[in-house]
N, C-alpha and C positions, 0 to 999 in steps of 0.2 A: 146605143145611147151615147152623145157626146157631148162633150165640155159645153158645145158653144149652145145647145139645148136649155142651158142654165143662164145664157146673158140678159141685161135687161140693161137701160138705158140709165145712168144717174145724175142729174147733175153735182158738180162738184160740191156747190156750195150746201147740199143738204147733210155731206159727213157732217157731222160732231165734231164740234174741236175739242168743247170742254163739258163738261154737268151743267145740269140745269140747276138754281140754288136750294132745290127741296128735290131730293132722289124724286117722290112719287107724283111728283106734281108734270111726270111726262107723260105724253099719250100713249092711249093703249088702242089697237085696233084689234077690233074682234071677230074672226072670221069661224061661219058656222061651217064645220068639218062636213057634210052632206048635204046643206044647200048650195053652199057658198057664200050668202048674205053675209052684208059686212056692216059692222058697225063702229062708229070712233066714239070713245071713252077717253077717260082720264085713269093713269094706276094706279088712285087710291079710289076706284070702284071695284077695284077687284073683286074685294069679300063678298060687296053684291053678288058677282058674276059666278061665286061657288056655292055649291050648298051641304047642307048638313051629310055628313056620313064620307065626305072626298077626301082625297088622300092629296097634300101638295109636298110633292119632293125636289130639297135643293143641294146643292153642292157646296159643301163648307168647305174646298178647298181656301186655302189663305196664300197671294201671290207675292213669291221672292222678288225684291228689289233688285233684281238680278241682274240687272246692268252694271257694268265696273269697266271702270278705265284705265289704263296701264300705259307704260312706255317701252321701248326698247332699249337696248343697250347702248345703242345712239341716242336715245332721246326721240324715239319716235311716238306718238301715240296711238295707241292700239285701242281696241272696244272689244269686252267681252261681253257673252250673254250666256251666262252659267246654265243650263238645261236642266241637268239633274247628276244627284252622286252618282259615281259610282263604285268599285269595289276598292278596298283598301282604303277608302278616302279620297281618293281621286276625284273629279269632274267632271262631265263633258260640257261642254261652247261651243259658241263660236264664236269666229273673232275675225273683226274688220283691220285693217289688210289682211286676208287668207294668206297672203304670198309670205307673209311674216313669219309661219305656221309651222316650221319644219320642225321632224322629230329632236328632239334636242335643245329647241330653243328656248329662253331665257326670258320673261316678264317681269319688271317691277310694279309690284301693286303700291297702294297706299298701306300705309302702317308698316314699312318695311318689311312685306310679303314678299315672293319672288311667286313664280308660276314657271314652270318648267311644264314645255309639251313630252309627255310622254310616248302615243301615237297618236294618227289620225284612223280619224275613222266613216262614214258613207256619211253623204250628203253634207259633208264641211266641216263637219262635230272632230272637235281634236279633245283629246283625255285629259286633262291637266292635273299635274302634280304639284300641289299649294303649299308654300314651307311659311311661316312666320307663327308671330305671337298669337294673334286671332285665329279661333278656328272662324274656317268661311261663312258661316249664317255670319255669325259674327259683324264680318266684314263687312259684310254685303249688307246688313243691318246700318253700318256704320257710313260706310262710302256709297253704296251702291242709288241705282237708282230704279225708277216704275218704267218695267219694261214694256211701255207705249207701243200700238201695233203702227206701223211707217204709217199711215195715214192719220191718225195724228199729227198733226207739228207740232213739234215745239222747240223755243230758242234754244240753244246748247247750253249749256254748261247753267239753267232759270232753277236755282235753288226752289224761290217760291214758288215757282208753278210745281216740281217733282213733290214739293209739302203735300199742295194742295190733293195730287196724284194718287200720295200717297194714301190717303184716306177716303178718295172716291172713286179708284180705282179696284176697288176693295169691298165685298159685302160687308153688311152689317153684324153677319151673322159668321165671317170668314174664322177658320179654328185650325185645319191644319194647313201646316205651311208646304208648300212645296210646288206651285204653278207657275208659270212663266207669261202667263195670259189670266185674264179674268172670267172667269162664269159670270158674261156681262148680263143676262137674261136678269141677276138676282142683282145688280144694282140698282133696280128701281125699290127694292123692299125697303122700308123702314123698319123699326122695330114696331110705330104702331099700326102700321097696316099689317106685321104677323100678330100680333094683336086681335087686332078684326077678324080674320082670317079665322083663327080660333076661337073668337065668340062666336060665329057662324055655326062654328061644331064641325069644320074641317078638321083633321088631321094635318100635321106637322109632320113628316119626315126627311133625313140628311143622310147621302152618300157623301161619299168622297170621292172625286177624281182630279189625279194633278195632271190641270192643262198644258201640254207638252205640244212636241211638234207636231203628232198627227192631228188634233182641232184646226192649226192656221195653216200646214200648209198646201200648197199652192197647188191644183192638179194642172199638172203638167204636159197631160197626154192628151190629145183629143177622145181618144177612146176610152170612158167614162172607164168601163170595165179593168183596162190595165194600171187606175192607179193603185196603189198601193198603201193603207194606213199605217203609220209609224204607231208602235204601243202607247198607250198610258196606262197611268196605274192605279187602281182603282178601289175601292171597299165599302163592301156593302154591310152595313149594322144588321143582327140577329133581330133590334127592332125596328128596322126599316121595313127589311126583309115579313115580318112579322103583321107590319101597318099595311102592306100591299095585301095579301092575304083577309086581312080582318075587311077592307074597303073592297070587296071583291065577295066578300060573305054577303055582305051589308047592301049590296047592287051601288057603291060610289064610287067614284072615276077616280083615275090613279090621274096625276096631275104634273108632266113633269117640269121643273123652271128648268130652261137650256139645253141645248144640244148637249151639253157632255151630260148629265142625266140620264137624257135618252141612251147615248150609247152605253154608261154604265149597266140601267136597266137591262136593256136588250138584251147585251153581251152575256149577262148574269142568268137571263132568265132559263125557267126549266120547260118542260113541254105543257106544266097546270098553268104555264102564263103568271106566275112567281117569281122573282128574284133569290139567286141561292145567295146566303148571307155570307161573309167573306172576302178576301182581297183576291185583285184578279189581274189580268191585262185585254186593258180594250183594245181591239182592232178591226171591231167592226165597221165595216163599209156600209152608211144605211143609203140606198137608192132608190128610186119609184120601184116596185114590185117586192119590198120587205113586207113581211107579214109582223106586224107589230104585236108582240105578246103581253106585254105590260102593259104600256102607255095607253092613256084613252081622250090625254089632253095636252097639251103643249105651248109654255109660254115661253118666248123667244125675242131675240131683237130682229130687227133685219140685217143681212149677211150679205156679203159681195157676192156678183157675179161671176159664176163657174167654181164656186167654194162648194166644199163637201160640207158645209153645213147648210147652204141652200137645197143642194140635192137632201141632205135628211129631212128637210121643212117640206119638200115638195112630194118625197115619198111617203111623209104623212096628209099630207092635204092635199098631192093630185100636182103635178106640176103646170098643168094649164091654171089651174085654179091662182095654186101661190101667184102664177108671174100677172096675173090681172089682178091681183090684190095689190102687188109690190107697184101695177102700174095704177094704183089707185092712191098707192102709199105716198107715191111722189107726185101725182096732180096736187095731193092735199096739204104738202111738204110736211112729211112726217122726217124725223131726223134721223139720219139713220150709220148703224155701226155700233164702235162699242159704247160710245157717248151717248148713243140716240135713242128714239121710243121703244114700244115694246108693241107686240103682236101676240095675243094670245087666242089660239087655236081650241076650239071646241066641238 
């Protein structure tokens, strides 16, 4: 299997640049998981599309404004992108100039913070040891900004637009903090479409996974096989774990919003096709020939070309299938990426 297995044509102009002005008022296309029939919705029909006794589970990770900007000791400026703690307090990043990056060196933040590299470490992440008044949420609350994936634009240094960002970049529903990306799948929810949802007589359920480098990044090998998942971290509730189980007595479909879900799920699951409840690390790899234990449903946006989150879409729905829907997606100009429609898988 290889990368280029996963390409498909897009025109530029159907990324997303920005939200639409009502979350659920994006399109939903609906693809039948063993016909293939497809159909176009809106995603405030969802609740129609579920029924009494399903299970819908989302990702309440909550994403750090984790961009921040700093200078050199010359005055240069520098751009970090905080990843996640790590021990003693420390950081990992990265940071634009890399060349700037040597162990030892010296950052000014805002708020008269300093950042000292401590080491470097695979794939560009340097450790960083933070000194000032503000501990770093803090900061990064304070300074920081919505760490937008590159295809987004947007002007440098546009306060209003990072406002804007910062609250649609973001579920409705978002609780712990700690991702660097958004679980876009769950930005078309409002609160009153989980509303709906639940008058239907669906179940509600929330993992946690903080989107980290292995969701965005890049495969880089043609041979599908040798890339490699960076961890996330993940946790499964006693009543999530418990809701999967109960919708599985009951014959309803476990239902998941987003690729990180999925992986949560997967990673979690035991051989009865349950979730063990608990914190974990994902690194699963999902590709056509996964035997899905959990999952029975899947709603999603659409994803770049040769991304490990296409190949998770395709090894749930068939990779011939997905890339004749995606090429049905863009005949009909569906919008697509983080800002764009949704695709919900049945």
């Amino acid at each position: 299997m290889r990368r280029s297995d996963f390409d498909y044509a897009l025109p530029p102009d159907l990324i997303a640049q920005r939200p639409l002005h009502e979350r659920d008022a994006s399109r939903l296309l609906l693809l039948d998981r063993g016909s293939g029939a497809v159909a176009h919705r809106r995603f405030r029909d969802l609740p129609a599309l579920l029924g009494p006794g399903d299970l819908l589970v989302l990702n309440d990770t909550r994403v750090l404004p984790a961009r921040l900007y700093g200078t050199t000791p010359r005055g240069g400026r520098v751009e970090f992108l905080f990843l996640e703690e790590g021990e003693g307090g420390a950081w990992w990043a990265w940071v634009r100039p890399g060349r700037r990056a040597r162990v030892g060196a010296t950052f000014s933040l805002p708020e008269g913070a300093v950042a000292r590299v401590r080491e470097r470490g695979e794939e560009g992440r340097i450790l960083l040891d933070v000194r000032g008044v503000l501990p770093i949420r803090e900061l990064l609350e304070r300074h920081g900004w919505t760490p937008l994936p590159p295809y987004v634009r947007r002007a440098a240094a546009a306060r209003e637009a990072d406002r804007e960002d910062r609250g649609r970049y973001q579920t409705v529903y978002a609780q712990e903090e700690g991702a660097i990306a958004a679980p876009t799948a769950g930005l078309h929810f409002t609160e009153a479409v989980l509303e709906a949802v639940r008058a239907r007589g669906v179940a509600v359920g929330f993992l946690t996974l903080h989107v980290g480098i292995g969701t965005f990044k890049p495969v880089r090998v043609e041979e599908v096989a040798r890339h490699r998942m960076n961890p996330e971290r993940f946790r499964i509730p006693e009543a999530t774990a418990r809701a999967v189980k109960e919708a599985r007595a009951h014959g309803g479909r476990v239902i998941a919003v987003g690729t990180t879900t999925v992986r949560a799920l997967e990673s979690a699951a035991d051989e009865g096709g349950a979730p063990r409840a608990g914190a974990g690390q994902a690194t699963l790899f999902i590709t056509p020939g996964h035997c899905f234990r959990v999952v029975d449903g899947l709603l999603t946006n659409f994803h770049l070309p040769g991304s490990t989150l296409l190949m998770l879409v395709s090894a749930f729905a068939g990779r011939d299938r997905v890339l004749a829907t995606y090429r049905e997606a863009v005949a009909a100009r569906y919008r697509f990426y983080s800002y764009g429609d949704g695709m919900l898988i049945l």
